[in-house]
MDAnalysis code that builds the backbone (N, CA, C; Angstrom):
import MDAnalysis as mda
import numpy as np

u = mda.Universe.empty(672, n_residues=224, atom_resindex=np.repeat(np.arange(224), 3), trajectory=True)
u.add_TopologyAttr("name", ["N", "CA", "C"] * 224)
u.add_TopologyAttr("resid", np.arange(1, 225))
u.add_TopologyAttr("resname", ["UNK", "UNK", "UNK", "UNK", "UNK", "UNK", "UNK", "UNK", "UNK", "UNK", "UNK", "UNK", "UNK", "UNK", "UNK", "UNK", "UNK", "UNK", "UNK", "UNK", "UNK", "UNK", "UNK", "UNK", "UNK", "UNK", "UNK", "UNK", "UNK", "UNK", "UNK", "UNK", "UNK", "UNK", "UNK", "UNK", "UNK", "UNK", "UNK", "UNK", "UNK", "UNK", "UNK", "UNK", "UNK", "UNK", "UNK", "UNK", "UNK", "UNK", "UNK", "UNK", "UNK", "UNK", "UNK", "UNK", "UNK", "UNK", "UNK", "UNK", "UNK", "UNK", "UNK", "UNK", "UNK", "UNK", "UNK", "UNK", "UNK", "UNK", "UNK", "UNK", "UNK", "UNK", "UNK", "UNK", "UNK", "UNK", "UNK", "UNK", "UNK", "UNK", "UNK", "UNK", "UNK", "UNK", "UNK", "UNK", "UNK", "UNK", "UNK", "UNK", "UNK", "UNK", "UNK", "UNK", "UNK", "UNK", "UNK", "UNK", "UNK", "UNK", "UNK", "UNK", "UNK", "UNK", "UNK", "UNK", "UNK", "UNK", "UNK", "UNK", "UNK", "UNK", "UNK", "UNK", "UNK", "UNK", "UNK", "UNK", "UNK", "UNK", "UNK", "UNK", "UNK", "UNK", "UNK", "UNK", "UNK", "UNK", "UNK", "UNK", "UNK", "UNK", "UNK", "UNK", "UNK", "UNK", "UNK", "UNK", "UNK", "UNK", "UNK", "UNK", "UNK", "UNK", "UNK", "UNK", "UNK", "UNK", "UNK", "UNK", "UNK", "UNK", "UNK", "UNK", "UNK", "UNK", "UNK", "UNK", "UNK", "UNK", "UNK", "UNK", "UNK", "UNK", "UNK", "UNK", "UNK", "UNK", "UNK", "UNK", "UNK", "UNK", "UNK", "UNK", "UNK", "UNK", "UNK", "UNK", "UNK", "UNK", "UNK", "UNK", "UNK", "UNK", "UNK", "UNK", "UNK", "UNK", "UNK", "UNK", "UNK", "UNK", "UNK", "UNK", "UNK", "UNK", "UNK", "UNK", "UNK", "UNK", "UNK", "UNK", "UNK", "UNK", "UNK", "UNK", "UNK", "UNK", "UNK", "UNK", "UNK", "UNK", "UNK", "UNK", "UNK", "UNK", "UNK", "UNK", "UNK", "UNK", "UNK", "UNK"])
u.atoms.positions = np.array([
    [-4.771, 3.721, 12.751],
    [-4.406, 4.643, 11.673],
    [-5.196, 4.313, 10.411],
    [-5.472, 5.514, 9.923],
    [-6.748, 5.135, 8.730],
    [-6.173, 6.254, 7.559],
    [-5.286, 6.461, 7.278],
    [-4.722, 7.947, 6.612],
    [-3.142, 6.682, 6.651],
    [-2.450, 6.379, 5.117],
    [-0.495, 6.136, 5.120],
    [-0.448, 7.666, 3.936],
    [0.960, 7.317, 4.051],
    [1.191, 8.820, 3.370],
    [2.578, 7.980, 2.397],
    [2.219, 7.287, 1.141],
    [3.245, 6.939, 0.457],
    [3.891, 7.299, -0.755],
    [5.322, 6.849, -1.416],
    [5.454, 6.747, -2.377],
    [5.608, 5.589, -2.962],
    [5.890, 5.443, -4.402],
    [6.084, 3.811, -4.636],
    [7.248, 4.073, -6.013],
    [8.741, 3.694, -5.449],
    [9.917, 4.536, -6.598],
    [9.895, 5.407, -6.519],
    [9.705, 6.804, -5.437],
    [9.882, 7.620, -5.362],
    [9.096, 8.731, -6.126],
    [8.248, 8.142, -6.658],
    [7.302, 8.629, -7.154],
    [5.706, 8.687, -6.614],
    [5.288, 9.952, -6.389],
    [4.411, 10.263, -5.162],
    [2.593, 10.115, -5.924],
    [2.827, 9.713, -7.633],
    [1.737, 9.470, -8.464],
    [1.580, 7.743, -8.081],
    [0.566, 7.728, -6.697],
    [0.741, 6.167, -6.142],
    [-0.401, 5.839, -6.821],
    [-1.487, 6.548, -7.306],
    [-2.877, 6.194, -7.851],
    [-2.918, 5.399, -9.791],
    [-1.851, 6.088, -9.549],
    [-1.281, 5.348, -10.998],
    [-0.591, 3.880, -10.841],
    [-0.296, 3.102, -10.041],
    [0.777, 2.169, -9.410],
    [-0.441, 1.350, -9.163],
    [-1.383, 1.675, -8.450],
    [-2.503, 0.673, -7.428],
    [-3.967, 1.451, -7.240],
    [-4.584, 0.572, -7.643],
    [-6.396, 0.952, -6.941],
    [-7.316, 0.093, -6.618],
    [-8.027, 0.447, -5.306],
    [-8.763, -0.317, -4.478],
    [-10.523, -0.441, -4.640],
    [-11.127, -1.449, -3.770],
    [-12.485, -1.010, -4.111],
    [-12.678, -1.728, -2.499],
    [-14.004, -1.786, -2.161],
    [-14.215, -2.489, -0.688],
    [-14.049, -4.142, -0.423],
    [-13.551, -4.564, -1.727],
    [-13.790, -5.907, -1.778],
    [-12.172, -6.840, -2.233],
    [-11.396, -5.771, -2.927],
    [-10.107, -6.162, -3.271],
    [-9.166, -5.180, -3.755],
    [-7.919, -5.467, -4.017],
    [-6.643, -4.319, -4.589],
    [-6.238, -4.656, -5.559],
    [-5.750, -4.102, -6.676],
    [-5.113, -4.105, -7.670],
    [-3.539, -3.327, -7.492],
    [-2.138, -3.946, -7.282],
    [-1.345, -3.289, -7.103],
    [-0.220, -3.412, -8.073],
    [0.778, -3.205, -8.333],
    [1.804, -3.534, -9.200],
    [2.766, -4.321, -8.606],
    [3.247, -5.103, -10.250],
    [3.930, -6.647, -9.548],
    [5.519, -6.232, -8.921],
    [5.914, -5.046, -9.090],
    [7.226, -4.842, -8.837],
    [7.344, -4.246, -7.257],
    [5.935, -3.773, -6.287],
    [5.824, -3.532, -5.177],
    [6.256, -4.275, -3.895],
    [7.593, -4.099, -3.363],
    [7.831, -4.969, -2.328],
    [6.978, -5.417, -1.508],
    [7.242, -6.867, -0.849],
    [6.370, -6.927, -0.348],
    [5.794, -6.646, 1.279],
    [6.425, -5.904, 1.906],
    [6.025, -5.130, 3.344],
    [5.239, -4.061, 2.837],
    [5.516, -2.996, 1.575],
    [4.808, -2.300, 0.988],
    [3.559, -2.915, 1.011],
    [3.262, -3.703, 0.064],
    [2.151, -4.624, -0.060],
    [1.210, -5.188, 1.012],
    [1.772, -5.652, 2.253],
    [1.256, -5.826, 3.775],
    [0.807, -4.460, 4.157],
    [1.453, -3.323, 4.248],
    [0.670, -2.194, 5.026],
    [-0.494, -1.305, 3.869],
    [-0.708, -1.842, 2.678],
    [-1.744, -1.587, 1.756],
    [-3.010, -2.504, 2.291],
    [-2.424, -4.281, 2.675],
    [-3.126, -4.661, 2.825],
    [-3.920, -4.374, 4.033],
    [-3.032, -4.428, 5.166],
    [-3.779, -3.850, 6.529],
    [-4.558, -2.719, 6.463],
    [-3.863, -1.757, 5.456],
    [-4.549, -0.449, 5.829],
    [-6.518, -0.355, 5.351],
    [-6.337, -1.017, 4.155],
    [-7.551, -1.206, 2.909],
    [-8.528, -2.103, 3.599],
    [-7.882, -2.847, 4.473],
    [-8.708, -4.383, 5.076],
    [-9.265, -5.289, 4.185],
    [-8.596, -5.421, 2.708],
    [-8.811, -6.083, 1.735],
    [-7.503, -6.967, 0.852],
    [-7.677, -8.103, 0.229],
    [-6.805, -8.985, -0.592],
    [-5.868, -7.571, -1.696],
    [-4.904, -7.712, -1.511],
    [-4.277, -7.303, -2.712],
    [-3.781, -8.249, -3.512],
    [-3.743, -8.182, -4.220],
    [-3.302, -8.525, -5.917],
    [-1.907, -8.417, -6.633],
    [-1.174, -8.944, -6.689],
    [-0.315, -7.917, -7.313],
    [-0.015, -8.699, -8.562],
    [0.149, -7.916, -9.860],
    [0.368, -7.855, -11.241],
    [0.511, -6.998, -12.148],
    [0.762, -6.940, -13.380],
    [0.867, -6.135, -14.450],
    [-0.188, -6.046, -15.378],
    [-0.734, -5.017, -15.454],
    [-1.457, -4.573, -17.078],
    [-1.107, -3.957, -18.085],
    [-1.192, -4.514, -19.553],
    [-0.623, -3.995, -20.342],
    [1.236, -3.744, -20.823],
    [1.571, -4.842, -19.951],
    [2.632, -5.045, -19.276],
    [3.643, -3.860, -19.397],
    [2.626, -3.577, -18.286],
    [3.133, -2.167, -17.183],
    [3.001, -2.173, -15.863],
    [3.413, -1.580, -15.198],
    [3.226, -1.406, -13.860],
    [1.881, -0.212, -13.410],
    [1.482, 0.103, -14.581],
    [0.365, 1.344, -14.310],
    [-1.204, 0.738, -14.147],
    [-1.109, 0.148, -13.534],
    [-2.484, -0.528, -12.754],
    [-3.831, 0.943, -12.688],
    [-3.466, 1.553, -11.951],
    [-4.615, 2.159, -12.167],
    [-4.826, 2.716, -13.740],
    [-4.094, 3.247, -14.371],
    [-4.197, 3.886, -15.348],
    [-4.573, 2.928, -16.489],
    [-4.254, 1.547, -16.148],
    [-4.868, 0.820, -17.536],
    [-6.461, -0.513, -16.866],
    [-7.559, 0.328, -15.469],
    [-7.768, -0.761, -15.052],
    [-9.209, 0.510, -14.697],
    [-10.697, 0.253, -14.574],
    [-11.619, 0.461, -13.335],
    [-12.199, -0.736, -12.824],
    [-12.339, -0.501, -11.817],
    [-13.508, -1.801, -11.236],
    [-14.048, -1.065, -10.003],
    [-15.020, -2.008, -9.284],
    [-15.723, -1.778, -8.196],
    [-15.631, -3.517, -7.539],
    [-16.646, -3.453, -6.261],
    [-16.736, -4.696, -6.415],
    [-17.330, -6.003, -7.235],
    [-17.857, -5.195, -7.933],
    [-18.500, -6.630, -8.941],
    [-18.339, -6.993, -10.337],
    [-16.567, -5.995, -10.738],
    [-16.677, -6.674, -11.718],
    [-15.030, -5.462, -11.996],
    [-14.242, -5.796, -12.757],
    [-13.016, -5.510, -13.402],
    [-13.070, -5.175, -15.210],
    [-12.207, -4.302, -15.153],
    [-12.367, -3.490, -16.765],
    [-10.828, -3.182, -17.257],
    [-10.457, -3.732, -17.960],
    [-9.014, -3.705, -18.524],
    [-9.195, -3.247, -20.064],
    [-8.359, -2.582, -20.791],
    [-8.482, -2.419, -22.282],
    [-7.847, -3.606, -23.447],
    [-8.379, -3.422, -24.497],
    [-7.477, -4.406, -25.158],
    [-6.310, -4.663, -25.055],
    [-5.672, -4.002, -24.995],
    [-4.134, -4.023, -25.123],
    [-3.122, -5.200, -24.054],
    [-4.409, -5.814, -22.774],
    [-3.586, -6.059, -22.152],
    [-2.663, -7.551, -22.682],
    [-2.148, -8.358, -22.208],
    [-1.368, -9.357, -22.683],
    [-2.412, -11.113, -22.623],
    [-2.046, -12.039, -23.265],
    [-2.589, -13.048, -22.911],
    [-2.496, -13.623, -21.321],
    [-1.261, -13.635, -21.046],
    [-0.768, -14.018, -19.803],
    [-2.175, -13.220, -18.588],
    [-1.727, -12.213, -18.918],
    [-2.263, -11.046, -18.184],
    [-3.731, -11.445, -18.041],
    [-4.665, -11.686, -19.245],
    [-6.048, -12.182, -19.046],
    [-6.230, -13.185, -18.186],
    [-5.465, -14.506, -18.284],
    [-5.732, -15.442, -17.041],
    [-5.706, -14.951, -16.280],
    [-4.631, -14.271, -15.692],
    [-4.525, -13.917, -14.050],
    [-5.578, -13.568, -13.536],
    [-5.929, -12.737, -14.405],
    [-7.668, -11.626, -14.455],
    [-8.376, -11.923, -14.102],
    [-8.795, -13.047, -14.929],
    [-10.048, -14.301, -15.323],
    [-9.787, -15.098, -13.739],
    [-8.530, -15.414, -13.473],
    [-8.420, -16.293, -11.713],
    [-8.747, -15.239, -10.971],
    [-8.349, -14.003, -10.896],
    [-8.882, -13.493, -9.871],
    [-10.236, -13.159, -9.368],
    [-11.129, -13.281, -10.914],
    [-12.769, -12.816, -11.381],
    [-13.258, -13.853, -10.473],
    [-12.954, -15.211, -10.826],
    [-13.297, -16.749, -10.453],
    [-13.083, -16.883, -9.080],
    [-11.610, -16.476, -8.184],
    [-11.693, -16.635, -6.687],
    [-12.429, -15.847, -6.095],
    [-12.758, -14.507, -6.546],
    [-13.538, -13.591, -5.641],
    [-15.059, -13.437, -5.985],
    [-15.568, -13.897, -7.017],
    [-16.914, -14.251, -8.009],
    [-16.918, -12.783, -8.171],
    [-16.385, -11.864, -9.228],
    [-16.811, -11.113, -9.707],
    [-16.532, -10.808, -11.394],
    [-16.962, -10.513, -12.118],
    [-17.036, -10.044, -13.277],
    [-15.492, -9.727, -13.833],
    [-15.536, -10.146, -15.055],
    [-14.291, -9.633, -15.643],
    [-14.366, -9.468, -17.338],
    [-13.770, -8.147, -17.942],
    [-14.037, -7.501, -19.186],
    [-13.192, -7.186, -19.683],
    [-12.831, -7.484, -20.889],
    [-11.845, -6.457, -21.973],
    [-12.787, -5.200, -22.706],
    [-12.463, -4.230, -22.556],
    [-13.363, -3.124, -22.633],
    [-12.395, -2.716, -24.448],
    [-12.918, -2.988, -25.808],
    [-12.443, -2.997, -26.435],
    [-12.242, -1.507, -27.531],
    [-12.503, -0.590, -26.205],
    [-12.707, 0.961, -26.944],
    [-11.179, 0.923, -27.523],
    [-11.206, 2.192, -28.113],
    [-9.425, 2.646, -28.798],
    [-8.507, 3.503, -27.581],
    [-9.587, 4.127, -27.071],
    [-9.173, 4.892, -25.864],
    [-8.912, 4.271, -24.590],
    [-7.341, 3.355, -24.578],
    [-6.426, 2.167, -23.809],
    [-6.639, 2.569, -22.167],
    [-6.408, 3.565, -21.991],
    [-6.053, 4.067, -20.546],
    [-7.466, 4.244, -19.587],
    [-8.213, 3.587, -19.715],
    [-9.594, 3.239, -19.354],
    [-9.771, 3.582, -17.461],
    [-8.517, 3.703, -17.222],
    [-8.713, 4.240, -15.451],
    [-9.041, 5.973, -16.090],
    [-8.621, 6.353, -16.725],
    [-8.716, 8.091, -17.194],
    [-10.449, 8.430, -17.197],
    [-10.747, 7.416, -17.441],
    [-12.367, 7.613, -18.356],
    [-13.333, 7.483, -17.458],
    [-13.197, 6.411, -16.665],
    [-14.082, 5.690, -15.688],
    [-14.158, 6.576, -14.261],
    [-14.817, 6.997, -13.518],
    [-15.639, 7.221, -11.998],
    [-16.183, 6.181, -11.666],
    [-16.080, 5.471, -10.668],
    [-17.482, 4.282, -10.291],
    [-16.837, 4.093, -8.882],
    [-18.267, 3.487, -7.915],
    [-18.101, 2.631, -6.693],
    [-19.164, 1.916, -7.151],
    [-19.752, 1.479, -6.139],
    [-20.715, -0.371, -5.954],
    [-21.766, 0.618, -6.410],
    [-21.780, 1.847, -6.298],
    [-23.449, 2.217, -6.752],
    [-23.799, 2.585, -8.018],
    [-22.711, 3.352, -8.890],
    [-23.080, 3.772, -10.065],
    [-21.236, 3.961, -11.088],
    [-21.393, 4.632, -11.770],
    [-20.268, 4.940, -12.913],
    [-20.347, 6.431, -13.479],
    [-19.435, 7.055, -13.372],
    [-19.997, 8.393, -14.517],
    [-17.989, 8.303, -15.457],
    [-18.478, 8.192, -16.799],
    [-17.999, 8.097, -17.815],
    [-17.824, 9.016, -18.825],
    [-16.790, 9.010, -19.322],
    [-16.143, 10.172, -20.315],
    [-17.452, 9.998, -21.642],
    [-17.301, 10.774, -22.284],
    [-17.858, 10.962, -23.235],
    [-17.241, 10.790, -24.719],
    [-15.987, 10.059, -24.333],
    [-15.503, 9.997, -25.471],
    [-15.853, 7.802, -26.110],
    [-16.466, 7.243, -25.161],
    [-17.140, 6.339, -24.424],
    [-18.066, 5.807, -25.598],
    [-18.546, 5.159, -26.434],
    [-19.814, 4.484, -27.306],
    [-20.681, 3.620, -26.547],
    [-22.103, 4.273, -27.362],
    [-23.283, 3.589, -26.169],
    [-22.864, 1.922, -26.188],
    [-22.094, 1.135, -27.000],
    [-22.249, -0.110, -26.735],
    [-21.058, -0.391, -25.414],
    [-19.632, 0.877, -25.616],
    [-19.083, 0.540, -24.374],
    [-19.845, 0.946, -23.076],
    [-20.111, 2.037, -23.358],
    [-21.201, 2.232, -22.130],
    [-22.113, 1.047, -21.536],
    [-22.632, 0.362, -22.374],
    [-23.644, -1.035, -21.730],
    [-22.620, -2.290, -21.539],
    [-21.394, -2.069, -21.856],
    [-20.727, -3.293, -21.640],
    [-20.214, -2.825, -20.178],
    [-19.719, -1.569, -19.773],
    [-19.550, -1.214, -18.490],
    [-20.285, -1.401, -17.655],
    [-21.817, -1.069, -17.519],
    [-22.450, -1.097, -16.703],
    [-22.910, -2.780, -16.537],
    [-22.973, -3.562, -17.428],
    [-22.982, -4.851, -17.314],
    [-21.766, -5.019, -16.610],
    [-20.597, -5.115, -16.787],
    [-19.532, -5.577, -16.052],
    [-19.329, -5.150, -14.853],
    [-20.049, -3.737, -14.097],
    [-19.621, -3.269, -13.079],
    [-21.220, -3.435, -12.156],
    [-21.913, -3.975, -12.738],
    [-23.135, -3.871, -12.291],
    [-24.371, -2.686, -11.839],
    [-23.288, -1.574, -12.753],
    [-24.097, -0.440, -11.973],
    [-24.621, 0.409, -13.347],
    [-25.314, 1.170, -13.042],
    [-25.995, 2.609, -13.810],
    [-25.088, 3.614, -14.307],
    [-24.550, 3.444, -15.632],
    [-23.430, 4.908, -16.076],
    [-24.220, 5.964, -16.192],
    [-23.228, 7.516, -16.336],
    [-23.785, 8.465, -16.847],
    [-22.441, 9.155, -17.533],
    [-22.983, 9.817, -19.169],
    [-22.157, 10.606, -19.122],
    [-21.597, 11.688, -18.770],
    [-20.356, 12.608, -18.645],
    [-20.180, 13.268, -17.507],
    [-18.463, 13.890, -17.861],
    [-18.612, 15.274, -18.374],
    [-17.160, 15.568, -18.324],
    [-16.992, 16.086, -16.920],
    [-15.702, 16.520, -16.348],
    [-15.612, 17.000, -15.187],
    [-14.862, 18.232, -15.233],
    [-14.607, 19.192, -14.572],
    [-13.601, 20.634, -14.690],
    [-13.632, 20.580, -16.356],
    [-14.685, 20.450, -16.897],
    [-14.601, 20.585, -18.086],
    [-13.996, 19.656, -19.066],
    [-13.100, 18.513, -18.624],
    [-12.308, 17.455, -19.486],
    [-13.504, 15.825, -19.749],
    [-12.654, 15.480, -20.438],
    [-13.312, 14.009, -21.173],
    [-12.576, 12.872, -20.292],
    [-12.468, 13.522, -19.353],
    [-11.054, 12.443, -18.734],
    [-11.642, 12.144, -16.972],
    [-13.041, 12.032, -17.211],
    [-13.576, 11.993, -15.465],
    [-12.305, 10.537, -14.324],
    [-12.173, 9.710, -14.864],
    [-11.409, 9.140, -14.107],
    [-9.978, 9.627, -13.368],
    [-9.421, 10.726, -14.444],
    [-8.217, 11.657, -13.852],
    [-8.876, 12.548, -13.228],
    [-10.059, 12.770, -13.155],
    [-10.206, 14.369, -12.453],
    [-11.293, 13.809, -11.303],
    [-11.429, 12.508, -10.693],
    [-12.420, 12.054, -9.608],
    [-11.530, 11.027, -8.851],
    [-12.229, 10.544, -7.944],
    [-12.110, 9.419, -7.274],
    [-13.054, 8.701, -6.178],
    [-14.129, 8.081, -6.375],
    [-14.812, 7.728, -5.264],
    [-14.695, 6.221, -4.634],
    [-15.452, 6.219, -3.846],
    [-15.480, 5.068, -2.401],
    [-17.092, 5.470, -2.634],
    [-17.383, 4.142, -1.611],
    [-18.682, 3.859, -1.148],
    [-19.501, 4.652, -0.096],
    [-18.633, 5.588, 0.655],
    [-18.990, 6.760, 1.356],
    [-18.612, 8.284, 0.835],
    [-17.770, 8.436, -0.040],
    [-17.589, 9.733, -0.820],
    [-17.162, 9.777, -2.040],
    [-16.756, 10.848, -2.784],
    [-16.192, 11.272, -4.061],
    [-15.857, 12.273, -4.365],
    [-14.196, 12.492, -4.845],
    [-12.877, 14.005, -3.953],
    [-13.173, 13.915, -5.803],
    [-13.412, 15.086, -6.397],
    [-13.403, 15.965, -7.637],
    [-12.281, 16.752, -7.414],
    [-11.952, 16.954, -9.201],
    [-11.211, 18.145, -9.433],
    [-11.657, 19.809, -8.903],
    [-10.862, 20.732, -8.206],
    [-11.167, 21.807, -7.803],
    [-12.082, 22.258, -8.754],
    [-11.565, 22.384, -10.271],
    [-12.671, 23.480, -10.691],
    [-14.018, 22.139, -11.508],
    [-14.222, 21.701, -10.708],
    [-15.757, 20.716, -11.284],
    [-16.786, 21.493, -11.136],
    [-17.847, 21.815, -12.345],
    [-19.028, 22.413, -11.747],
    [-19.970, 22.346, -10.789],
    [-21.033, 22.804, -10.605],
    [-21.897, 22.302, -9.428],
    [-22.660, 21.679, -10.145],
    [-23.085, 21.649, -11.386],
    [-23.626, 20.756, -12.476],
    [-23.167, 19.515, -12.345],
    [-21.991, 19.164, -12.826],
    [-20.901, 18.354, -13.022],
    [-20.956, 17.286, -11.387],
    [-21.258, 17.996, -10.582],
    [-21.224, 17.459, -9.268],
    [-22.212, 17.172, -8.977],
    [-23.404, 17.499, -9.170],
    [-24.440, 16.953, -8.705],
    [-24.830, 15.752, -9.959],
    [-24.181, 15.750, -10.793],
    [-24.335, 14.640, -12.013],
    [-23.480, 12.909, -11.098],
    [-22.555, 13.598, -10.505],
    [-21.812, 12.563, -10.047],
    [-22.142, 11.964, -8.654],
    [-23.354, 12.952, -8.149],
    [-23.682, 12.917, -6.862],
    [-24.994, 12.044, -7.040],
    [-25.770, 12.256, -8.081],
    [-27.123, 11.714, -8.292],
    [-26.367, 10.689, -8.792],
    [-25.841, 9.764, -9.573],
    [-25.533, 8.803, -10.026],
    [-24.338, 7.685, -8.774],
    [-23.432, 8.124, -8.410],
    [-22.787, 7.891, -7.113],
    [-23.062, 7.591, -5.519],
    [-24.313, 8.153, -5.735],
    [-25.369, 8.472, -4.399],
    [-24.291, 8.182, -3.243],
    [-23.479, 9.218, -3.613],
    [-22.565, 9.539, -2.339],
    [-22.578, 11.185, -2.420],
    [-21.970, 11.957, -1.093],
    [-21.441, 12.883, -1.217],
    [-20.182, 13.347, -1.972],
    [-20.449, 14.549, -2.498],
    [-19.034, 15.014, -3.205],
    [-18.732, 15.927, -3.221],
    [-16.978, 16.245, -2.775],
    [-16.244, 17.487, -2.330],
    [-15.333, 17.853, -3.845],
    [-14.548, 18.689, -3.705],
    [-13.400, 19.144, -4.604],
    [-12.559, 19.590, -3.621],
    [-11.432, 19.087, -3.988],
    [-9.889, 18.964, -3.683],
    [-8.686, 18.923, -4.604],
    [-7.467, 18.649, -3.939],
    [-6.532, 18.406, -4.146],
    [-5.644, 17.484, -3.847],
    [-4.769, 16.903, -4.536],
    [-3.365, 16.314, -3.380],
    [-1.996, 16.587, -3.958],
    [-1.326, 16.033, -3.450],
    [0.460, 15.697, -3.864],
    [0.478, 17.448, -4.060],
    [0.254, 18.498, -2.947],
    [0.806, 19.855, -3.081],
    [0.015, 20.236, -4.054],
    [-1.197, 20.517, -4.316],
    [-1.876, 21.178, -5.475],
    [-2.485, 20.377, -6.761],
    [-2.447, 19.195, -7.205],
    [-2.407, 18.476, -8.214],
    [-4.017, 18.281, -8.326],
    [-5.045, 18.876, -9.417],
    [-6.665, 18.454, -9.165],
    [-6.581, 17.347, -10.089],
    [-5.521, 16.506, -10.369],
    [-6.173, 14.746, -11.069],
    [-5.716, 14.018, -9.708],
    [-6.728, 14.203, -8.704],
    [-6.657, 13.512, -7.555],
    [-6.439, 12.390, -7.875],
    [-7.602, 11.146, -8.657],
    [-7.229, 10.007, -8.453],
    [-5.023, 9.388, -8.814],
    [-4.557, 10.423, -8.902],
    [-3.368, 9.786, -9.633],
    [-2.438, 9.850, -8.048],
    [-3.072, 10.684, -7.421],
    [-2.498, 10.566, -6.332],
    [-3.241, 9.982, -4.728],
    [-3.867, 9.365, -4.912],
    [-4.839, 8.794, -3.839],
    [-5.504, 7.107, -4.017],
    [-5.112, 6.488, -3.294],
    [-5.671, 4.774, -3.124],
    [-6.342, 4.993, -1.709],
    [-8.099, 4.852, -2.154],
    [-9.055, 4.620, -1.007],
    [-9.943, 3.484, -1.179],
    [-10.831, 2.849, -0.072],
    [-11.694, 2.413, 0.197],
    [-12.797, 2.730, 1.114],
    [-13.478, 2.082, 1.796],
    [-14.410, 2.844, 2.615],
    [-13.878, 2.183, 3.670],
    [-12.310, 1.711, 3.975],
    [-11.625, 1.773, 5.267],
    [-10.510, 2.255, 5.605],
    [-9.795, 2.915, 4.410],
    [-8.977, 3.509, 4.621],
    [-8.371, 4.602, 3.793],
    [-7.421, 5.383, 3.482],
    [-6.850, 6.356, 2.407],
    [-5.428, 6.012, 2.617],
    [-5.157, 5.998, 1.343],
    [-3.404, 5.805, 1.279],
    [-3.042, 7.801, 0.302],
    [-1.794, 8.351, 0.370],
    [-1.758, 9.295, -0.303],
    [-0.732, 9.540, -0.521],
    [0.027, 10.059, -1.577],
    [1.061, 10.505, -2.047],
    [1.914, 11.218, -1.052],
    [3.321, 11.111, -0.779],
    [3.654, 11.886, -0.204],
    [3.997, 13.156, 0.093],
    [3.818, 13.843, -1.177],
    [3.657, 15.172, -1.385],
    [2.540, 15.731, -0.395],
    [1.218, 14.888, -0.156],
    [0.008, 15.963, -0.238],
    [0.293, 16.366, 1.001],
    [-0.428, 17.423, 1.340],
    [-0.209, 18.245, 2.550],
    [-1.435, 17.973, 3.651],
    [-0.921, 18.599, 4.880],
    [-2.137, 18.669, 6.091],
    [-3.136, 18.924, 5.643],
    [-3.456, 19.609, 4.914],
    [-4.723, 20.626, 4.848],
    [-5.633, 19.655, 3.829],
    [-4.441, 18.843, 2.592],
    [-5.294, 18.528, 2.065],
    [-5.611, 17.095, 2.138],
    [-5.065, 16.361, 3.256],
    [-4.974, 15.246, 3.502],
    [-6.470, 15.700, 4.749],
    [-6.962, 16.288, 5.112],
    [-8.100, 16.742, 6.450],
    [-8.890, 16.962, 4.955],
    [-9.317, 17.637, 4.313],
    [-10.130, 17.356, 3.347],
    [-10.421, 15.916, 2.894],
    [-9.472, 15.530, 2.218],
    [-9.763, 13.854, 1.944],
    [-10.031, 13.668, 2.732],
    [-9.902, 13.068, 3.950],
    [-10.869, 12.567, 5.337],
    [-12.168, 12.875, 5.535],
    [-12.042, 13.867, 4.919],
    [-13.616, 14.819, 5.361],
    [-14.565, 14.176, 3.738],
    [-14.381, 13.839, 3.141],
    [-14.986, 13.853, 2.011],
    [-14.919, 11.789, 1.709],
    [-13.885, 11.554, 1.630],
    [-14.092, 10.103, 2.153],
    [-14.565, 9.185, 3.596],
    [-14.992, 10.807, 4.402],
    [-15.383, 10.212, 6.115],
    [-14.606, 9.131, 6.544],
    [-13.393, 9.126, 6.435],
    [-12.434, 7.655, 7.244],
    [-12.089, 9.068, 8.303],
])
């Protein structure tokens, strides 16, 4: 099985709770832990579990890929060690991204190959990203918003856009991503996919809302 279909509190916004990359998980510290085991099996990667910003909204206050982690100021002292140990056991990069704009999963697109970034973004955060993530940014609104991290989501084999993304907009994310990229949906209609979707390039986890149709899309566009 390469497709779970979850919630986490009954709440079917799981992309907000936890996000993955090919190399590790970021999940929330309040996630039981059998929950936590079938993330791990499914992803075929270490999960994590902790708080940012001391919250449980991991994706929403976090991007990374594999080579490097991006948190906003706001998060806690405590919170930075953990960070900093996890940077150190897995050797990858770790950043306080010190823009004003906190919710830094909203902003960010990236896998291992590239980044495409809101525009609300300063060229010095821009070079501190691509230093920390190791890759090439671009700027890049999507369906028209400043908010590419709510309206994308990619892996190392694809990248699921908001329905109405241009073909502009897509081939911006396609040349920089050097993956393929579809437009979709999940959780019954919702185009800020990432809030409802935790992938890697081994597996898809999804809200339990989303439907057949659009759970065979995600497959098709993340190829699991």
């Amino acid at each position: 099985m390469k497709v779970l279909s979850l919630n986490f509190f009954g709440d079917c916004n799981i992309g907000l709770f936890c996000k993955s990359c090919d190399s590790f998980c970021l999940i929330n510290s309040a996630i039981p832990e059998n929950i936590k085991k079938k993330v791990e099996d499914l992803l075929k990667v270490r999960v994590f579990k902790l708080s940012i910003a001391e919250t449980e909204l991991i994706g929403l206050f976090s991007a990374f890929n594999s080579n490097g982690i991006l948190v906003p100021k706001i998060v806690s002292e405590k919170e930075v060690e953990i960070l900093k140990n996890i940077g150190k056991e897995i050797g990858i990069n770790f950043e306080i991204l010190k823009t004003k704009y906190t919710a830094i999963g909203n902003l960010i697109i990236c896998n291992d190959k590239g980044a495409v970034i809101s525009k609300l973004l300063n060229k010095r955060e821009k070079k501190i990203i691509e230093d920390c993530l190791g890759v090439e940014a671009v700027y890049s609104k999507i369906a028209g918003l400043n908010i590419p991290g709510s309206c994308g989501l990619a892996t190392n084999k694809g990248c699921l856009l908001h329905r109405d993304a241009t073909q502009e907009e897509i081939e911006i994310v396609q040349d920089f991503l050097k993956v393929e990229v579809g437009i979709g949906t999940v959780n019954f209609g919702s185009p800020f996919v990432s809030s409802g979707i935790i992938s890697n390039s081994y597996g898809i986890i999804v809200g339990e809302k989303t439907t057949g149709a659009e759970i065979a899309r995600i497959m098709e566009v993340f190829k699991v």
